[in-house]
C-alpha positions in Angstrom: -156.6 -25.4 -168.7 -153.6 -26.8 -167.3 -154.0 -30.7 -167.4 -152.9 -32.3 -164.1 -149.7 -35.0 -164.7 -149.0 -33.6 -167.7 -145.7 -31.9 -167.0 -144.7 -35.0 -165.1 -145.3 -37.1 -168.6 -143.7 -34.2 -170.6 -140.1 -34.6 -168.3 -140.5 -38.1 -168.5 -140.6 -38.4 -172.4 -139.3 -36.0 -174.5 -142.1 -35.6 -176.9 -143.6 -32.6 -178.1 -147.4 -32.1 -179.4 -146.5 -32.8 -182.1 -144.0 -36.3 -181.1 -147.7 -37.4 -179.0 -149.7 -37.1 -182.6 -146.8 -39.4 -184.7 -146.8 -42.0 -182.0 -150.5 -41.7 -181.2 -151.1 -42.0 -185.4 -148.2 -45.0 -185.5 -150.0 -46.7 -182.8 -153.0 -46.7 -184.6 -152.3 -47.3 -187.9 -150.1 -50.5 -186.9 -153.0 -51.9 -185.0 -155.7 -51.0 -187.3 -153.6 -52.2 -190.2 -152.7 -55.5 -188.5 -155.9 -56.4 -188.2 -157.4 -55.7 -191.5 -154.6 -56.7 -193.5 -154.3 -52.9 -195.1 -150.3 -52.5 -196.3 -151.0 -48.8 -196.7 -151.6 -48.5 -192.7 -148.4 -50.1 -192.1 -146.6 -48.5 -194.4 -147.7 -45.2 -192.5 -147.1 -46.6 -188.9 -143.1 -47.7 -190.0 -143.1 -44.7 -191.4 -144.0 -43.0 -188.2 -141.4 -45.4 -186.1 -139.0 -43.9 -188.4 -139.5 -40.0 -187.2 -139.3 -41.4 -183.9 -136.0 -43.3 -184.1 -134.2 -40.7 -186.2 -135.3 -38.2 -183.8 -133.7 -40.0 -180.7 -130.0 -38.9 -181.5 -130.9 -35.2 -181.2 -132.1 -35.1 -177.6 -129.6 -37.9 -175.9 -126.2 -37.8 -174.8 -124.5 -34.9 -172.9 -124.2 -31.8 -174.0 -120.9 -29.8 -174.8 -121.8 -26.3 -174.1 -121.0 -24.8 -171.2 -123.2 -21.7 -169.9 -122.4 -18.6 -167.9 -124.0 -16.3 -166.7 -123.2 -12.4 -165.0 -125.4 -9.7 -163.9 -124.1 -6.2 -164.1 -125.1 -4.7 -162.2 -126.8 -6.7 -159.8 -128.4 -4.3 -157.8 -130.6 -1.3 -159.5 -133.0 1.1 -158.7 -136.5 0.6 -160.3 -136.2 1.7 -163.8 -132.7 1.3 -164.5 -130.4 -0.5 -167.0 -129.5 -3.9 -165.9 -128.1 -6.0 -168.7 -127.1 -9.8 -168.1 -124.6 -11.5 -170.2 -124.3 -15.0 -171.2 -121.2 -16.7 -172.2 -121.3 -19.8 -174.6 -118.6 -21.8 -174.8 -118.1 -25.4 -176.6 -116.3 -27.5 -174.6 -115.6 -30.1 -177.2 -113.1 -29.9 -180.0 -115.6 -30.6 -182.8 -118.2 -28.2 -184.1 -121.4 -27.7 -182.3 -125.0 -26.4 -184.1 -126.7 -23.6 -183.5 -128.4 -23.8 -180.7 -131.4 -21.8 -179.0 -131.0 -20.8 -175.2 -134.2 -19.6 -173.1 -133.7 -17.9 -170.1 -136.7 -17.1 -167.2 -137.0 -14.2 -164.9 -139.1 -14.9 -162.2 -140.0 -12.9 -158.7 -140.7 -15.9 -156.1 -138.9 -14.0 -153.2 -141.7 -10.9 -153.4 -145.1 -11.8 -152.9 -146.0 -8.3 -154.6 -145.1 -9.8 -157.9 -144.7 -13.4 -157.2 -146.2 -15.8 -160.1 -144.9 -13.0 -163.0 -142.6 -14.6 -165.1 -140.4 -13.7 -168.3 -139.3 -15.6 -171.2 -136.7 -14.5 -173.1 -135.0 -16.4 -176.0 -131.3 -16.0 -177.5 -129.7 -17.4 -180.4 -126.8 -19.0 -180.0 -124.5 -19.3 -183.3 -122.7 -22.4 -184.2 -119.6 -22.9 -182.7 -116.3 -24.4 -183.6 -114.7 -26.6 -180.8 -113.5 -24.7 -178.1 -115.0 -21.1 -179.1 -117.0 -18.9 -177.2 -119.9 -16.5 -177.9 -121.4 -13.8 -176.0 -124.8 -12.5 -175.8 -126.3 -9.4 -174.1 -129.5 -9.2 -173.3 -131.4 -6.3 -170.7 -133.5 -7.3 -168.3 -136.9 -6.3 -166.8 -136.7 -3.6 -164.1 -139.9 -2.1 -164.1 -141.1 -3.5 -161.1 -139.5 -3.8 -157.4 -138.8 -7.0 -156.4 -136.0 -9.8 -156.4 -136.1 -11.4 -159.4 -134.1 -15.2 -159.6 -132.5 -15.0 -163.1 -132.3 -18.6 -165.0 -131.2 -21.6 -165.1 -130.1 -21.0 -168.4 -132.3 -23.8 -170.7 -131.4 -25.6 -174.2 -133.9 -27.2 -175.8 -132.7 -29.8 -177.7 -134.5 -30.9 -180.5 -134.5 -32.9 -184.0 -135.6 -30.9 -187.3 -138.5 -32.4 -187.6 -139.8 -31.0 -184.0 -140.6 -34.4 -182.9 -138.8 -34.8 -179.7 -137.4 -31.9 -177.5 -135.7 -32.2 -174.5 -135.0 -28.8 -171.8 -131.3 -28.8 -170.6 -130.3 -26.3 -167.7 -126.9 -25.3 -168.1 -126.1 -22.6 -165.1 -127.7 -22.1 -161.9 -130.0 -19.1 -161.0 -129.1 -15.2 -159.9 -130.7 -13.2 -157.9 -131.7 -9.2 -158.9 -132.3 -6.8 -157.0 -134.7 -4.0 -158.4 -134.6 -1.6 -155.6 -137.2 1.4 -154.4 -136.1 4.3 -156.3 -134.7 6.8 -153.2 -132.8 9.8 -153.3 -130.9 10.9 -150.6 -132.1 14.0 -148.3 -130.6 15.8 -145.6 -130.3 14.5 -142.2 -131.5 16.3 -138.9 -128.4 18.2 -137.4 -129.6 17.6 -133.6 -132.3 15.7 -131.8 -133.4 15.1 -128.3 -130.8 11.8 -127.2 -127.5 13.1 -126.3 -124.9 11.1 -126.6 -121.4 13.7 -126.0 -119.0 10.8 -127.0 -120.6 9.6 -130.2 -120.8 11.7 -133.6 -121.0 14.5 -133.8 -123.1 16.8 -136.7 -120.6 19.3 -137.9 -123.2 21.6 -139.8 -124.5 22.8 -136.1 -125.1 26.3 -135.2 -120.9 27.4 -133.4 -121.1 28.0 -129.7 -123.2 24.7 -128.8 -122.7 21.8 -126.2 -118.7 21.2 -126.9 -115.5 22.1 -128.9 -115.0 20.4 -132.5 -112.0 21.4 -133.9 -110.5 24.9 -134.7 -110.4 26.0 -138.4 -109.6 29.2 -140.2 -111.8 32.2 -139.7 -114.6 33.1 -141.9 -116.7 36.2 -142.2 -119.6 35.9 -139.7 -117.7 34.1 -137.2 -118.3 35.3 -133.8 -114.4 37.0 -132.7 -115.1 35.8 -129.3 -114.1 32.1 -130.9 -110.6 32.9 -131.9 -108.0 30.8 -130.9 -104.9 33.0 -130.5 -102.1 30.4 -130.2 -103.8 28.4 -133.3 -103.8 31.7 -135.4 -100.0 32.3 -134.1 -99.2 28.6 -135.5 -100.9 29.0 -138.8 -100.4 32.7 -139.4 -103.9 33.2 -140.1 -107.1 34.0 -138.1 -108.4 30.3 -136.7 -111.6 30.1 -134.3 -113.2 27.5 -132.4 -115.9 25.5 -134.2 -118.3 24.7 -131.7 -120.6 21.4 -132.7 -123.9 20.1 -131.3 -123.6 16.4 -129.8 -126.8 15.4 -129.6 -127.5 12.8 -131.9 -131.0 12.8 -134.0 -132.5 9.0 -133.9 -135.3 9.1 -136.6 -137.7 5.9 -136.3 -139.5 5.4 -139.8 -142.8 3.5 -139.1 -144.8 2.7 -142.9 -148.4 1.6 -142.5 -148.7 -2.0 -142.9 -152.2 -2.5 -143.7 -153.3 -3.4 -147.1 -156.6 -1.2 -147.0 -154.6 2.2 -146.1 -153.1 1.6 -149.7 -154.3 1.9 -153.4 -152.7 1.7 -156.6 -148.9 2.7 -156.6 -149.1 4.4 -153.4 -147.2 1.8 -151.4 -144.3 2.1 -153.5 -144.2 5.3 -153.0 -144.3 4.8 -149.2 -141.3 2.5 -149.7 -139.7 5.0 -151.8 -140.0 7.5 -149.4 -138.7 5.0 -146.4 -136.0 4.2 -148.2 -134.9 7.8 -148.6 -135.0 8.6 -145.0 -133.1 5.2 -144.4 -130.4 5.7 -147.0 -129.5 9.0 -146.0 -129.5 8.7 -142.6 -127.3 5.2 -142.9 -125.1 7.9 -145.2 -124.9 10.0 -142.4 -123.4 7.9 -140.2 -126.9 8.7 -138.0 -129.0 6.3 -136.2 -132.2 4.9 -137.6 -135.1 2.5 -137.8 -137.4 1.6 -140.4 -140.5 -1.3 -139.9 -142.9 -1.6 -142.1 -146.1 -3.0 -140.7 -144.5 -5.4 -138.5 -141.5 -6.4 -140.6 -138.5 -4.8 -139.1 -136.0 -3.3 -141.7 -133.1 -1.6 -139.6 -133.4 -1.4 -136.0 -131.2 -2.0 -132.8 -131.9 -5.8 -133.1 -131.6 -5.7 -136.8 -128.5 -4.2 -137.7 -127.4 -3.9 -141.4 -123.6 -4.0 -143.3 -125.1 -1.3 -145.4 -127.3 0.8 -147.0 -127.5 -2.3 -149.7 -128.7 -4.7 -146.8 -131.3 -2.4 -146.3 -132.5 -1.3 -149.5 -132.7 -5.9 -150.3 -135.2 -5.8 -147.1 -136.8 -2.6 -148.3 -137.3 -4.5 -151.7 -139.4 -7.7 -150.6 -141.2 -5.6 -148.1 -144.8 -5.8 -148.2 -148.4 -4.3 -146.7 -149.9 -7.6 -144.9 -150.6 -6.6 -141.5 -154.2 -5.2 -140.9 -153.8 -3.5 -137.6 -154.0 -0.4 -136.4 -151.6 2.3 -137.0 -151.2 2.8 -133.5 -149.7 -0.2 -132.5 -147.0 -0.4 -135.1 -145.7 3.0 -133.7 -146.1 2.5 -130.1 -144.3 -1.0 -130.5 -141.3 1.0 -132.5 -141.6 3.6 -129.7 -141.2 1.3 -127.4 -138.0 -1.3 -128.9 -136.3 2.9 -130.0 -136.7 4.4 -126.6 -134.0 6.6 -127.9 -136.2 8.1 -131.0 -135.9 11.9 -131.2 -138.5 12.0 -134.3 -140.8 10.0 -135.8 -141.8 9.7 -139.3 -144.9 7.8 -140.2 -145.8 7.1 -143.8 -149.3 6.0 -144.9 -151.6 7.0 -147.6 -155.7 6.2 -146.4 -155.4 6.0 -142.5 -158.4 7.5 -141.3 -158.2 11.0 -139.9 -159.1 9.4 -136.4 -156.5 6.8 -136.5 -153.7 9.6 -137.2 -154.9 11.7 -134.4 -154.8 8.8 -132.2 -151.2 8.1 -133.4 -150.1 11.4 -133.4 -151.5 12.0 -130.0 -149.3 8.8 -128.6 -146.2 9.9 -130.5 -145.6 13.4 -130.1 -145.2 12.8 -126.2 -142.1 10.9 -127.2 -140.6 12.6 -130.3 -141.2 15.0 -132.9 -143.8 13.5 -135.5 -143.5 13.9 -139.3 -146.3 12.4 -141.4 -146.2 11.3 -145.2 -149.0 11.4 -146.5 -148.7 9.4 -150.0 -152.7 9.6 -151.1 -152.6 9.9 -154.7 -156.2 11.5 -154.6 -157.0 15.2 -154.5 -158.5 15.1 -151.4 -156.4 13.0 -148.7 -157.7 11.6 -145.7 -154.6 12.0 -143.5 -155.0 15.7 -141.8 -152.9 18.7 -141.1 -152.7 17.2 -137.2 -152.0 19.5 -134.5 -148.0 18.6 -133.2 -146.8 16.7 -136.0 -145.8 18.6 -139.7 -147.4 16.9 -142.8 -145.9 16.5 -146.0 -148.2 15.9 -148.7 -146.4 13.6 -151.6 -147.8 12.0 -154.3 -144.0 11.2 -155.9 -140.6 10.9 -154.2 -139.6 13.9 -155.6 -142.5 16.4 -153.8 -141.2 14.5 -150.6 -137.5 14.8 -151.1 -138.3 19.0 -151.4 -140.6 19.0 -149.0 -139.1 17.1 -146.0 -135.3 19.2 -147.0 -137.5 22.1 -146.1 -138.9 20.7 -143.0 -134.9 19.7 -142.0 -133.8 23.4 -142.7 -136.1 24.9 -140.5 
């Protein structure tokens, strides 16, 4: 058990356990010694004055290493490399001792993994004045979450272990471990027109309004060839036809803690953050809130899919209310959704039909269902197409299916 005041003692002297036992016995043994007259007592309390003062030098006075620190690469998906590497540099022209360097991971920006912490120690070599030493080291990527990397600590301490004294040398860095995502296709049309905007080029020819002409291929309908074009080019060119309307897909993730177990959030984020990603690729309109945390929307633009993937990451289920609300709210902020994806795991089957009912009057309604048990709760629900997915990879197959049909 943690004693209270004792890490405001520890930063105001320098002492380790084993400093506290040298003085404590010093103490003593002067006092004791003094008053009894025993030489031996005394002889064991200067001695233990002595540690003390000889150990002094060790832990004053500035230091001349200079720390730096670089992430690379800053920003990974759960499960990749990220290595971090530490330059040391004496800044001083005379030699410096080896020296050990203990860096901290910690995740105080997610409250999904706030409190977990890392140590990890390096070894720094000693170093003539004015050379530099690097050291690699990976770090922990496991785990979603923004991690803040450092400060970078010496501990300065005599040989004898009797004082010590932590010295931060750089300032803290932020990493990102992103939801793993992958990217899927994008709806080619959707109920919002907007005949100015983007267009999708993988349309169906002989839709709302002329593209661009390219050369002819087999299948084409002959109808669509442009004669003066094909005179230019001195090949067969048509008229590529494309379908304007634009497809806004609103992604609403089930923000109550009790419609989740195990991994099976993170699998709702992963899947989210597919769907986000590629449609951000596609140059496509999109929102994403999770419970009521809004991720990309109308009023919450992002500079990229980066910007949203750092929102996806610290994203978490704390909002125990109905399912129903989070998507009529979207519904009603998107006006101009075409389809609807809602992502949970334990709804109950009520609560989805309910939803369901509401949405599909407004949109077309997908449903991920990411229970991890055999026997999910979510229904097949009249209207709305669900994709059973215990792993990103049975949604990314399932929901490029759904797209192609």
């Amino acid at each position: 058990m943690r004693v209270p005041g004792s890490a405001r003692i520890r930063r105001r002297v320098p002492a380790t356990g084993f400093g506290l036992v040298v003085a404590v016995v010093g103490l003593a043994c002067w006092v004791v010694g003094w008053q009894l007259g025993w030489v031996e007592l005394m002889v064991v309390a200067a001695g233990c004055l002595v540690a003390l003062v000889l150990a002094i030098p060790f832990v004053i006075g500035r230091s001349r290493l200079d720390l730096q620190r670089s992430l690379h690469p800053q920003r990974v998906m759960v499960g990749e490399r990220c290595v971090a590497r530490l330059t040391a540099r004496n800044t001083s022209h005379t030699p410096m001792r080896a020296v050990r360097v203990v860096e901290h991971t910690t995740a105080p920006l997610n409250a999904l993994t706030a409190g977990t912490s890392r140590r990890i120690e390096l070894d720094v070599p000693r170093l003539h004045g004015g050379e530099s030493h690097v050291v690699e080291y990976e770090l922990p990527t496991v785990r979603r979450g923004a991690f803040e990397v450092g400060p970078a600590v010496v501990n300065r301490s005599d040989p004898a272990g009797v004082l010590a004294r932590e010295v931060a040398h750089s300032g803290s860095q932020t990493l990102w471990v992103h939801p793993r995502w992958r990217l899927v296709k994008a709806p080619s049309a959707g109920f919002a027109k907007d005949l100015e905007g983007p267009t999708a080029d993988d349309s169906p020819a002989g839709d709302i309004a002329f593209h661009t002409v390219r050369p002819y291929a087999i299948g084409d309908d002959p109808r669509h060839v442009h004669w003066m074009s094909s005179a230019r080019a001195g090949q067969v060119m048509v008229r590529h036809y494309v379908d304007t309307r634009r497809p806004h897909v609103t992604v609403v993730v089930d923000g109550d803690p009790g419609d989740w177990a195990g991994a099976e959030f993170e699998t709702g984020v992963e899947v989210a953050a597919s769907v986000t990603v590629s449609l951000l690729h596609a140059r496509l309109p999109v929102t994403t809130v999770v419970g009521d945390e809004w991720i990309v929307g109308k009023a919450h633009p992002v500079a990229d899919h980066d910007d949203a993937l750092d929102r996806l990451t610290t994203c978490r289920p704390a909002t125990p209310r109905p399912l129903l609300v989070s998507v009529g709210e979207a519904l009603h902020r998107e006006p101009a959704t075409s389809a609807l994806l809602i992502v949970t795991a334990r709804a109950s089957a009520e609560e989805v039909l309910r939803t369901v009912g509401h949405a599909r009057r407004h949109a077309r309604v997908v449903v991920a269902d990411c229970c991890a048990d055999d026997a999910p709760t979510v229904p097949a629900v009249p209207g709305a197409r669900t994709i059973r997915c215990r792993d990103l990879t049975t949604f990314a197959a399932a929901w490029n299916r759904s797209v192609a049909r």
